[in-house]
DRENKEKE-427905 format. One record per residue (C-alpha): x, y, z; residue in three letters. Coordinates in Angstrom, 1 decimal. Example, Ala and Ser with C-alpha at 12.3 -4.5 7.8 and 13.67 -1.06 7.14 Angstrom:
# DRENKEKE-427905
+--------+--------+--------+------+
!     xx !     yy !     zz ! resn !
+--------+--------+--------+------+
!   12.3 !   -4.5 !    7.8 !  ala !
!   13.7 !   -1.1 !    7.1 !  ser !
+--------+--------+--------+------+
This chain:
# DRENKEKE-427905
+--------+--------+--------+------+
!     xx !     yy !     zz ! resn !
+--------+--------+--------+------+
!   53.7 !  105.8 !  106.4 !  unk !
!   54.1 !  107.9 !  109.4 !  unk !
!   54.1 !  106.1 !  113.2 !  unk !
!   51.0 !  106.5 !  115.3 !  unk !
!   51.6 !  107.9 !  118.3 !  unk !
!   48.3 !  106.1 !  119.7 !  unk !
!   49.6 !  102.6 !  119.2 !  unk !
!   51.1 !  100.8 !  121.8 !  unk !
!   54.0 !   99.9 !  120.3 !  unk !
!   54.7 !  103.6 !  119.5 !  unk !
!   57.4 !  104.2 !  122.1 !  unk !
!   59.9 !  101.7 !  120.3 !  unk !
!   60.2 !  104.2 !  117.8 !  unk !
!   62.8 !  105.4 !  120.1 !  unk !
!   64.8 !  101.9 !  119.7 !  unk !
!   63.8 !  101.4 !  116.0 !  unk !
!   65.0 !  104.0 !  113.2 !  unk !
!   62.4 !  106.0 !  112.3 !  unk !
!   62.6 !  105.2 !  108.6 !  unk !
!   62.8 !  108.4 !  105.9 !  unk !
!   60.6 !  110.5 !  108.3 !  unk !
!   63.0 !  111.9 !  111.1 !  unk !
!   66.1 !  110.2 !  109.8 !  unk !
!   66.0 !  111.9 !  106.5 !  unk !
!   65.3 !  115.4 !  108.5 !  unk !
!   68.3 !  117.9 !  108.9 !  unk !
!   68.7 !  118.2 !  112.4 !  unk !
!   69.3 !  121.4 !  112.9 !  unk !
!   71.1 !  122.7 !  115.7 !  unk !
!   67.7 !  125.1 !  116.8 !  unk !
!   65.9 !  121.7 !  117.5 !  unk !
!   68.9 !  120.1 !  119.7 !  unk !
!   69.3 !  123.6 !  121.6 !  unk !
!   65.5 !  123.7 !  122.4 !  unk !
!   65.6 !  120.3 !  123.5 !  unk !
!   68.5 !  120.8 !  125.8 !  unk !
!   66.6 !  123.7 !  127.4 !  unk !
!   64.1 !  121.5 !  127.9 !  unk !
!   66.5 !  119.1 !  129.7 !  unk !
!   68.0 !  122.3 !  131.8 !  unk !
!   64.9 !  123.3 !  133.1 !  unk !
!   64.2 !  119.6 !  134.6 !  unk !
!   67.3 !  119.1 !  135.6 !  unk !
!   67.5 !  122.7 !  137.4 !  unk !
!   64.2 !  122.2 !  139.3 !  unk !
!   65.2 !  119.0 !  140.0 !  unk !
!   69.0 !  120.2 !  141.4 !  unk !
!   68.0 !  123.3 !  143.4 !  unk !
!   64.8 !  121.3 !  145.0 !  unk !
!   67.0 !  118.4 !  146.2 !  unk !
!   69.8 !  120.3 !  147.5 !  unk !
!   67.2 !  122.7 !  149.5 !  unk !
!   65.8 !  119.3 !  150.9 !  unk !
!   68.6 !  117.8 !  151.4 !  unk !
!   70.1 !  120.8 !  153.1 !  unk !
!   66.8 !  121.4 !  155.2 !  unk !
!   66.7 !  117.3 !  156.2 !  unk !
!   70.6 !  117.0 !  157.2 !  unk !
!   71.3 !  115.2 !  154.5 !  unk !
!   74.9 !  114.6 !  154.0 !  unk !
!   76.6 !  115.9 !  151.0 !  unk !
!   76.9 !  112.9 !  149.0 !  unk !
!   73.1 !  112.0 !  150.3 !  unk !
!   72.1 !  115.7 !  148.9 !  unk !
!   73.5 !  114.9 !  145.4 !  unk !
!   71.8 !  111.9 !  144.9 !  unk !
!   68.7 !  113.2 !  146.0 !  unk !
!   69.0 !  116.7 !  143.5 !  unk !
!   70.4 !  113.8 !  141.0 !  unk !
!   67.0 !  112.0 !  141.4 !  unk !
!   64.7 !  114.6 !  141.5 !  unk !
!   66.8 !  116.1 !  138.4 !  unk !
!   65.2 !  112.9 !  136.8 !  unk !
!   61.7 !  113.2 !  138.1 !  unk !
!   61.3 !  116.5 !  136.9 !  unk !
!   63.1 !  115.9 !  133.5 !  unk !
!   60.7 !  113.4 !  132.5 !  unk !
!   58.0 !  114.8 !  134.2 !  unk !
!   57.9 !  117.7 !  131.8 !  unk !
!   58.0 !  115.4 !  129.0 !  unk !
!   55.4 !  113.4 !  129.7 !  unk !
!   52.9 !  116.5 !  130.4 !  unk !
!   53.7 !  117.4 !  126.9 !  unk !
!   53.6 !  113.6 !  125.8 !  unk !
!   50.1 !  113.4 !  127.0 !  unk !
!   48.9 !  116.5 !  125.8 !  unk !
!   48.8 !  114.3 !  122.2 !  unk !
!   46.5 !  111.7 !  123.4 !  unk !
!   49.3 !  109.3 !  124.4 !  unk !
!   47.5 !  106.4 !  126.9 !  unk !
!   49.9 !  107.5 !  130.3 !  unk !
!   52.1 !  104.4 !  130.3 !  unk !
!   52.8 !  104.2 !  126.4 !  unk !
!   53.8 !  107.9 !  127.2 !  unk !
!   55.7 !  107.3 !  130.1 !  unk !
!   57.6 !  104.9 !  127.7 !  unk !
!   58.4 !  108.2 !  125.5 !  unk !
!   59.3 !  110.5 !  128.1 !  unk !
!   62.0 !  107.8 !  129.8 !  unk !
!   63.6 !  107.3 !  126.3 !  unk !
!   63.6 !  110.9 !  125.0 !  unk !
!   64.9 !  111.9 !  128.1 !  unk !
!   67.2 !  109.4 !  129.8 !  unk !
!   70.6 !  110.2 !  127.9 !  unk !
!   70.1 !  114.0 !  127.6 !  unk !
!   69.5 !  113.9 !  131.5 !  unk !
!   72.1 !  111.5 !  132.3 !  unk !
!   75.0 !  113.6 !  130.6 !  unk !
!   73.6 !  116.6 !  132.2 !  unk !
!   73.7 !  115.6 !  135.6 !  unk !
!   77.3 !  114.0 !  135.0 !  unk !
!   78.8 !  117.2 !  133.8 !  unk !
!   76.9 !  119.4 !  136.5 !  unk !
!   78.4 !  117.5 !  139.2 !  unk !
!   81.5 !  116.5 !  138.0 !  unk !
!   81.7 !  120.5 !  137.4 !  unk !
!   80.6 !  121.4 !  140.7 !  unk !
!   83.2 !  118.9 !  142.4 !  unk !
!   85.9 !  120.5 !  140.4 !  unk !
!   85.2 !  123.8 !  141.6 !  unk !
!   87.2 !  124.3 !  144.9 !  unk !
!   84.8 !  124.9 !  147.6 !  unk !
!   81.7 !  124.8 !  145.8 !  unk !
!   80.6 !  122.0 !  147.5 !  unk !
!   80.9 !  123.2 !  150.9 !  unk !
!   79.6 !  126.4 !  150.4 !  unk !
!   75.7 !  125.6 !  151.6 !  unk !
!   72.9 !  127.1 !  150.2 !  unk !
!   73.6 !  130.8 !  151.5 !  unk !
!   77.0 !  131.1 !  150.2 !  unk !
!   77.3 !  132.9 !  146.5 !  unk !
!   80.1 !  130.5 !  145.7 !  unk !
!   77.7 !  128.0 !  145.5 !  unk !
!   74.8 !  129.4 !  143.4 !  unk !
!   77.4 !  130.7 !  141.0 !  unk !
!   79.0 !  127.2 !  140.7 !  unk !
!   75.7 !  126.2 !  140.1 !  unk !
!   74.6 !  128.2 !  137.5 !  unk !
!   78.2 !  128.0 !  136.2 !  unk !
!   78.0 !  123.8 !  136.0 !  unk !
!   74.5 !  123.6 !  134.3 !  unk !
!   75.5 !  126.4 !  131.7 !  unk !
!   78.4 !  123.6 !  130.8 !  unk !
!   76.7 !  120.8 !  130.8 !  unk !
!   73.8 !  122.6 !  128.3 !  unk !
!   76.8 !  122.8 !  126.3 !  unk !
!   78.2 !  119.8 !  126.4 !  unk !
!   74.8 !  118.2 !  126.2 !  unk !
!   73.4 !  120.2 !  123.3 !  unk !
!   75.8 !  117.8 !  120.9 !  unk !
!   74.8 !  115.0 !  122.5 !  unk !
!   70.8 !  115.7 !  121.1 !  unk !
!   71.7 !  116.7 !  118.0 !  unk !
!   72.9 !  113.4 !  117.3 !  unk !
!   70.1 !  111.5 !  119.1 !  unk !
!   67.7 !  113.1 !  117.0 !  unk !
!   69.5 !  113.2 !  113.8 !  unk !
!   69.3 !  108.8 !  114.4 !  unk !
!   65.7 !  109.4 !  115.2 !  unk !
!   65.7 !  108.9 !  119.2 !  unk !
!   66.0 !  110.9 !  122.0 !  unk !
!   63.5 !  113.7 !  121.3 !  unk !
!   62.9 !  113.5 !  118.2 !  unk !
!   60.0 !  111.0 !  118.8 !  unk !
!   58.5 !  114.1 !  121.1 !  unk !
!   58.5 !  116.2 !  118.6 !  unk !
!   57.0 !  113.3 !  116.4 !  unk !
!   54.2 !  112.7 !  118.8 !  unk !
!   53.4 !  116.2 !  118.8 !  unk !
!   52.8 !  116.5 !  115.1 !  unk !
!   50.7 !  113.3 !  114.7 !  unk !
+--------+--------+--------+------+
């Protein structure tokens, strides 16, 4: 019996196993990759939005970060739930969906993007005009897609993360 994605209590599939139908699936490395790029682009938007705010406003540095960390969020599970409710999802059972397929993936992206981007000397400081910056940038997320792309595989191989997207989508 497969779980309807219409029922309210659908979104615990993403606490609950998901029984012989994603569990016994090989997760296959394509399927964690393509939902790490969907993480990157979220978490991208999200980054390069909040430090052009934050740079714009006068935020301070560590203000900036946690606005491009929050809106790295936003936009993560905002792209998820489009796609959620494409399926006939009620919004706030796929709300539920998007903030447990996404949370982890997003989380260990942003760590490792910023973490990364501290570690690179003068990256920081740089501002939004200087090339050190955008490089760091580019060079941080392109890490922490790699770093993260492990992390989903084995989210979805124990049935959460997305792999109760990718269920909704083919119920």
């Amino acid at each position: 019996m497969s779980p309807n994605p219409s029922h309210p209590l659908f979104p615990l599939a993403f606490w609950i196993p998901l029984g012989g139908i994603v569990r016994g699936m090989k997760t296959s490395w394509s399927t964690a990759v393509s939902a790490t790029l969907h993480c990157l682009t979220g978490c991208a938007i999200g980054e390069v939005l909040g430090m052009v705010i934050g740079t714009a406003i006068g935020l301070p540095g560590w203000g900036t970060v946690v606005l491009a960390v929050a809106l790295a969020f936003v936009f993560g599970y905002a792209l998820t739930l489009r796609g959620v409710l494409k399926t006939g999802l009620a919004f706030g059972a796929a709300l539920k969906v998007a903030l447990a397929a996404d949370t982890a993936s997003i989380a260990v992206m942003e760590v490792v993007d910023n973490a990364v981007m501290l570690l690179v000397p003068g990256a920081m400081e740089a501002g939004l005009a200087g090339l050190l910056f955008w490089g760091a940038l580019a060079f941080s997320l392109a890490v922490a897609f790699v770093l993260t792309v492990p992390v989903n595989r084995w989210l979805i191989s124990r049935g959460k993360g997305h792999a109760v997207v990718h269920h909704a989508h083919h119920h």
